[in-house]
Structure formats: C-alpha cells, structure tokens
N, C-alpha and C positions, 0 to 999 in steps of 0.2 A: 504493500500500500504506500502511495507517496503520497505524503502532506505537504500542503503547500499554505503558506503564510495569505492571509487574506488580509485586507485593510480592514482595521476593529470600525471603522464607518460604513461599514455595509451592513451592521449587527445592532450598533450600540445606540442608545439611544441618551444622553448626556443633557443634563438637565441643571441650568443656569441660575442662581441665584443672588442677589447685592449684596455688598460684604457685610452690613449690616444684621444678614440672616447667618452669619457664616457660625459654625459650632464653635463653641467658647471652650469645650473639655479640658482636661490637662492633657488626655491624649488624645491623638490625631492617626489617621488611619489612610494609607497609602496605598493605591488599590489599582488592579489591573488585572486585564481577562483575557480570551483565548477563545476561538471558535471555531469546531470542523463538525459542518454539517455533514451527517452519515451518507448522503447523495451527491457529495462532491465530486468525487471521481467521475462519476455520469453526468452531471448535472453541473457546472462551475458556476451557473447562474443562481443556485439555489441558496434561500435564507434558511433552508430546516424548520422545525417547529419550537427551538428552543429561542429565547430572548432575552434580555438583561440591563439594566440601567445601572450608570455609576453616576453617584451627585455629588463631588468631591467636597465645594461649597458645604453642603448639607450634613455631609459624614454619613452617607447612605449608598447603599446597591441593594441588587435585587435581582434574580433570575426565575425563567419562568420555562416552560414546558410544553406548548400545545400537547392534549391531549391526541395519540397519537390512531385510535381506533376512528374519528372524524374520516381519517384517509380514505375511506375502505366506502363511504357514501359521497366520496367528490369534495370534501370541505377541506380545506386548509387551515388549522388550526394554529399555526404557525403566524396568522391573520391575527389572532388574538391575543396570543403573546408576544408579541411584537407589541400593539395595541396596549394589553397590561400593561407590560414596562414604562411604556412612551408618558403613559398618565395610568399610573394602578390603581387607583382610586376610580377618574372621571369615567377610565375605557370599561369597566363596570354596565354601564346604559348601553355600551355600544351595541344595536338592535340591527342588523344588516342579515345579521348570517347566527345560526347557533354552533358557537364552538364555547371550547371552555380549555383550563389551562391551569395546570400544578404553579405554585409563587411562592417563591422564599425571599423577604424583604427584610434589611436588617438596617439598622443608624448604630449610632455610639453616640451616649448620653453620659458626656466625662467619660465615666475608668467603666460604662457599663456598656454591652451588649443587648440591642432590645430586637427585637424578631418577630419578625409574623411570616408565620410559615401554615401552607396548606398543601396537603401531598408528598409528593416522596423527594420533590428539591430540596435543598438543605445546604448545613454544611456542618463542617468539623473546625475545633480551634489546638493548634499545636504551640506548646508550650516549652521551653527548652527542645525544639524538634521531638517533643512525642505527643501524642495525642494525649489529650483535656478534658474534651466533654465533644457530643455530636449532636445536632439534633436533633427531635426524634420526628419519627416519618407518620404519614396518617395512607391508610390503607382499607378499602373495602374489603377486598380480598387480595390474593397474590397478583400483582403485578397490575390490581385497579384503585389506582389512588386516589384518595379527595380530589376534585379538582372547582377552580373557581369557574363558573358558567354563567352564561345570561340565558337558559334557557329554563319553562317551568318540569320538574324530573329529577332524580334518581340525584344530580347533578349535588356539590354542598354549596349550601349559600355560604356569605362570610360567617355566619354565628360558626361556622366550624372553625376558623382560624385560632391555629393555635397558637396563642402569645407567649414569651417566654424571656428570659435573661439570663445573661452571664457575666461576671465579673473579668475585665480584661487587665494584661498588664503589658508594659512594655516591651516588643520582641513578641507579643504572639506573632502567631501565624493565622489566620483565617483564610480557608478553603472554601467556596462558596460554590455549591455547582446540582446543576438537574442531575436525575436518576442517572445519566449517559455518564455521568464521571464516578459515583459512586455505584453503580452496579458492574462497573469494570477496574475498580483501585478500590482494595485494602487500606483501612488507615494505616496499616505496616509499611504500605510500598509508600505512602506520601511522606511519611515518617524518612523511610528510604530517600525517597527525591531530595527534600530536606537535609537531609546528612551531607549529600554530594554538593549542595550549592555553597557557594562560597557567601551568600549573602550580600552580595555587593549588588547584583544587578535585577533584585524583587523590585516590585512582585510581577513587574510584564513577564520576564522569561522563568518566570516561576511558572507562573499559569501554561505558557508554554508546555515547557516540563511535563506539568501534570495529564495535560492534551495531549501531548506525543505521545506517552506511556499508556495510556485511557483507550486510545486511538487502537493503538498495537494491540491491547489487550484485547480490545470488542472484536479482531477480526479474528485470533486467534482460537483454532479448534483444540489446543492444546493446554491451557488457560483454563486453569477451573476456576471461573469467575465469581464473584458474590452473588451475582444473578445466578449462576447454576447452584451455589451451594443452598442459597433460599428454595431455587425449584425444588430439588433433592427434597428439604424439608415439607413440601407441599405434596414430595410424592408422585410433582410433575420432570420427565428428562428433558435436561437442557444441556446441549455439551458444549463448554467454551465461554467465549465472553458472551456480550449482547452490543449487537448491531444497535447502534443509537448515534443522535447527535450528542458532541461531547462538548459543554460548554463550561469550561473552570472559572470562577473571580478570586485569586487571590489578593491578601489584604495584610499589609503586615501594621502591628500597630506602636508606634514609635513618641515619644514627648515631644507637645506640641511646643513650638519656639515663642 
C-alpha cells in the first residue's frame, strides 16, 4: 500500500476566533492531524466519511465518523461529518439528507480535559509515553455504535452524549482518533511510536506516525487486530486488521507562555 501525504485542507475544517476569546489555562495544547481515506488508492478524489476540527484559538478538536452502513443505500455520510465538524452544534438541523455520525469533541479548561464523546471515536492520553486513561466507547452492539443523526429512529439523540474529564499535565500526549485508528493500534504500539520519537517534531509527524502504522495494520491479513480480537469475543471471525478510514489528532500538552 502507498500513502501519500494529502494537504490537511482538503479535510480540516479550522475555526477562527478574537484573541479576546483565546483560552486563559496555565496549559496550552499543541495539536495536529493526519488523514488516509481507506479509498485513496482508487479514489485520490475522495474525503472518506471521517472528519475533524482543530480551534487552536479555543483549545478544542474534535473528530467524527460518518456512519458507514449509509453506503450501502447511496448516502454519503461522510456529508455529515464533514458538516459536524464544520459547526457541531449548528450542523445538528442540517435537514437535506438522513445521515448520522460517531463525535468525539474535546477543549482544555486550565490543567482539565473536558469531552463529549458519542460512539466509538475517542481517544487515549499518554503520560511519561504510557498510556493514562482512554475513553470509553458507547456501542449498540458489536461494531454498531451510538451515532449522532438528524433522523427520527433507532438513531441516539444528544441526551446520549457522554461527558466526561481528565486531569492533564505537562508533556501529555493526546491521541485523538475515529474507530479507523483504534481498531487497528494497540495503546502498546502508540506507547511504541512514542518511544521512537524524538519529540522535537509533534505533534504533525506524530499523527503521521500513528497513520502510517494504523494504515499498514488495516491492510494487513496477518495482524490480529483489536477489531478481530473484539470479533473473536463476539464469537464473530475477523482475520486481520479493518479496512477503515484512518484519521489521528494528536495533541501534546505543554505550559502556556
């Protein structure tokens, strides 16, 4: 498989705000992402169904998911996460089309970690390079997660959002990424990536990193992936990683000047 670097302006969606609103914390959060839509190879034109916002201003990101069974009835759900991200709040009403779309939204309030997360996006926080705490995932059943929708059905509204916090400190690490990165990386192998980096050039070629690695793993029939050892658990065979788009934000978090 060859990756090839895409301009994060094809994906990201970056959201401006006056210094006036800019976060006051003692720490500050440094943040950078990475994207390979699973139909690149075929497709170079393709945005995939995941999507993401950084608001540096704000001390906020946020990735999201199109739910990916949409495909299968002609809808592009990849439409909606896009949409989420751009305004996660406003794209809510957006009434065109019924899609819907996993979101993990997080800021830093000071030295805290605050998070709204629905579905199986997420992330992890690594601490001295080892993992800390993860988030935790919301799931109907195997492999059918919460997702946010504008549609009336089966679908979870916001009241499912789960909120949550963490205490951060200087030098974490934040991993931020849809199911496509955590169903093909071990918090062992980020732990790993982590080890090997010199820490000079996070968190863009970090997220990198964890894309490349993510990438290899999902093609890989050799690869007993987190996605197959969950199958396994379900009783359903999966060999290998899982074919997904792979969307990382890493963030590392540093004293503000």
């Amino acid at each position: 498989m060859i990756i090839k670097k895409r301009s994060l302006s094809d994906f990201q969606a970056t959201v401006s705000v006056s210094d006036d609103d800019e976060s006051s914390g003692r720490l500050k959060m440094d943040m950078g992402t990475c994207y390979f839509p699973k139909d690149f190879d075929s497709n170079p034109e393709s945005l995939g169904q995941d999507a993401h916002f950084i608001c540096q201003e704000r001390q906020a990101f946020g990735v999201a998911d199109g739910v990916g069974g949409w495909a299968r009835k002609g809808i592009d759900s990849g439409i909606f996460a896009r949409e989420l991200m751009s305004n996660y709040l406003a794209s809510l009403r957006f009434k065109s089309c019924v899609r819907s779309s996993t979101a993990c939204v997080v800021s830093l309030e000071g030295d805290r970690l605050c998070y709204a997360n629905v579905g199986d996006s997420g992330f992890m926080v690594f601490r001295g390079k080892r993992l800390v705490y993860r988030s935790p995932t919301q799931q109907n059943y195997f492999n059918r997660p919460f997702s946010l929708g504008n549609w009336v059905g089966e679908g979870k509204r916001p009241v499912s959002v789960f909120l949550g916090e963490f205490d951060v400190e200087q030098g974490d690490v934040v991993v931020a990424g849809s199911d496509g990165v955590f169903d093909n990386l071990f918090g062992s192998e980020i732990e790993e990536i982590l080890q090997e980096s010199d820490g000079e050039s996070w968190p863009q070629d970090l997220a990198w990193s964890i894309a490349t690695v993510a990438s290899m793993n999902s093609v890989s029939q050799e690869y007993d992936s987190p996605f197959a050892i969950a199958a396994e658990s379900e009783g359903i065979e999966h060999v290998g990683g899982k074919i997904d788009d792979i969307l990382p934000c890493s963030v590392m978090a540093a004293t503000s000047s």
